[in-house]
Steps between C-alpha positions, in 0.01 A plus 500: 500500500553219323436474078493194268538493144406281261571465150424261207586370191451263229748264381431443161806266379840414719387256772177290619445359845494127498233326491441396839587848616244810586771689626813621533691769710810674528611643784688795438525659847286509874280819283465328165454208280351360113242277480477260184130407513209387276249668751595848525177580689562442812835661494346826361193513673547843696612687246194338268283649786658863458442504153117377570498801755635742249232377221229516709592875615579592156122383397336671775741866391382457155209249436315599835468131520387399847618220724282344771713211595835604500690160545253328220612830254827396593523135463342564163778742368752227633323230269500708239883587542586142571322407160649788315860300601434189475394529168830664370734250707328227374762181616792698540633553829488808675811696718402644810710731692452578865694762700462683873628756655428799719390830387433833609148604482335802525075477620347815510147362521324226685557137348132373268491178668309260264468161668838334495663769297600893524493778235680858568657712232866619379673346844816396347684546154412158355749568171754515757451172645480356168849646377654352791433135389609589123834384495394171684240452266691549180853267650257230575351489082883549436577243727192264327603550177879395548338189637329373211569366162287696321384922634207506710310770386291618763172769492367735761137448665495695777597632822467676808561621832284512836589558862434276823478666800600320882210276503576377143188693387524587105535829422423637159638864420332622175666768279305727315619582134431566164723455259437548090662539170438787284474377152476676151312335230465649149286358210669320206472757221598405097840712616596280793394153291770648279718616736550126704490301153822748377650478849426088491656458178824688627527276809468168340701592232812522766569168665736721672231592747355161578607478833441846619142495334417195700633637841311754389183399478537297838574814667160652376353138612624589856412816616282365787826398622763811485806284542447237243384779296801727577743210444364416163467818399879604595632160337315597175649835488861331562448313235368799273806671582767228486327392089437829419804618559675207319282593212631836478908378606462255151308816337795744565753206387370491168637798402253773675766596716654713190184752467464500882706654790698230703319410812623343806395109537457495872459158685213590794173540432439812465815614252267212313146650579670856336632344173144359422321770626666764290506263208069506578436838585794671296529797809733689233189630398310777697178378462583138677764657743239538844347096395856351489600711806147440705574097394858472616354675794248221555723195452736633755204559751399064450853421471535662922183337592620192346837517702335611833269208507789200368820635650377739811167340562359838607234541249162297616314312199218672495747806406611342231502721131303255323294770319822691402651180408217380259465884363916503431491157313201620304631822416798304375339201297251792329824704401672180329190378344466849293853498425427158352 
């Protein structure tokens, strides 16, 4: 069977259509294509439907909310969709793309038929359609940026996928799943106000740490999306390690290198994640010995990941170590800020 997929986003600075324009396409291939527009609707349109579809079901599973006219429910959740976009796009034109191709499907029940559309469930791997396109996807922005005088900077609205079957009869396949993030809160006690203002006053009192702070606090900013949020979070800890260790290279060359047992200035990243790590957790003593151990232990677990996904491209993104990644750098910033 054939499948189509669809995704959008907006362009919020790089290039505008001219004025006498609507639209513009690029045709990439015979299966797929962009689509500069300033009326996305029409272009996404099908997969507006399936999300209508999947609202309405998701009202009926948990509101018990009852629909008598099924196409008016639908056209409804369209408008509402529709308005929900146009809203954030405001003037700013809106990139479309639009690929085909054939896919396996698996039916094990009889096709809903709902007027001029179809709903079954779990017939194909829809995540593996979409990975297909990625590297199309992300050469054409490259592409689009090298193009312009100034970086396009583009953001997602949506996407999806939906099959057609030999009359050219839509087919929606609708994937059940939950998904949720577990989340620890604890309340703000005189000992924590205390705790943050002494651990605040340590950090901006090293300019040393700007950069890594910021990264930092972008990663923390993007955990709905694991790679920017693994990326920022890895950079910030590169940077931690590279100014850290710095720190302690000028430390030892003023004369601390007398009192202390010669150590070995290595040149990767981990000979440099060792120095500053036994300069935080001082594993000479028994008491810190299974922390420094159970953190070297950690950063060399993220550092894999990090390599499998860049260099082997065998780790998937939703794999990605962000939570280690985030707990390594904050393990690391809390152990500097005391020694501060």
């Amino acid at each position: 069977m054939r499948y189509v997929y669809i995704s959008a986003w907006l362009v919020e600075a790089g290039f505008q259509l001219a004025k006498e324009e609507r639209a513009v396409r690029f045709q990439l291939d015979n299966q797929s294509s962009f689509t500069l527009t300033r009326d996305p609707d029409p272009l996404l349109m099908d997969i507006d439907r399936k999300t209508a579809v999947c609202n309405l079901i998701l009202e009926a599973c948990f509101k018990g909310a009852r629909v008598e006219d099924l196409q008016d429910a639908i056209g409804k959740q369209i408008e509402i969709i529709r308005s929900g976009r146009k809203k954030r796009i405001g003037q700013s034109p809106v990139l479309v793309f639009e690929a085909s191709g054939d896919v396996e499907v698996s039916i094990h029940k009889p096709l809903e038929q709902c007027n001029d559309f179809s709903i079954t469930f779990d017939a194909y791997d829809a995540k593996k359609v979409i990975d297909s396109h990625r590297q199309s996807i992300d050469a054409f922005m490259v592409a689009s940026i090298l193009s312009c005088s100034d970086v396009p900077r583009f953001a997602f609205l949506d996407q999806g996928t939906y099959l057609k079957d030999e009359s050219g009869r839509v087919v929606y396949s609708l994937t059940c799943e939950a998904r949720g993030t577990l989340s620890f809160c604890q309340v703000i006690t005189k000992e924590a106000i205390a705790d943050i203002l002494r651990s605040f006053a340590a950090l901006r009192a090293d300019s040393s740490l700007r950069n890594a702070l910021r990264l930092y606090a972008q990663a923390t900013a993007s955990q709905q999306d694991d790679l920017r949020a693994f990326l920022f979070g890895w950079t910030a800890l590169e940077v931690f390690i590279g100014k850290a260790y710095k720190n302690q290279k000028t430390q030892r060359g003023k004369g601390k290198e007398q009192q202390q047992p010669a150590v070995r200035w290595g040149v990767s990243l981990m000979d440099k994640f060792q120095v500053i790590t036994e300069a935080l957790w001082e594993p000479a003593r028994s008491p810190n010995r299974d922390a420094h151990r159970e953190i070297i232990e950690s950063f060399k677990k993220v550092k894999n990941s990090r390599e499998a996904f860049v260099h082997e491209q065998r780790l998937a993104e939703a794999d990605l170590p962000v939570g280690a990644t985030l707990k390594l750098l904050k393990d690391l910033l809390l152990a500097h800020a005391k020694q501060r």
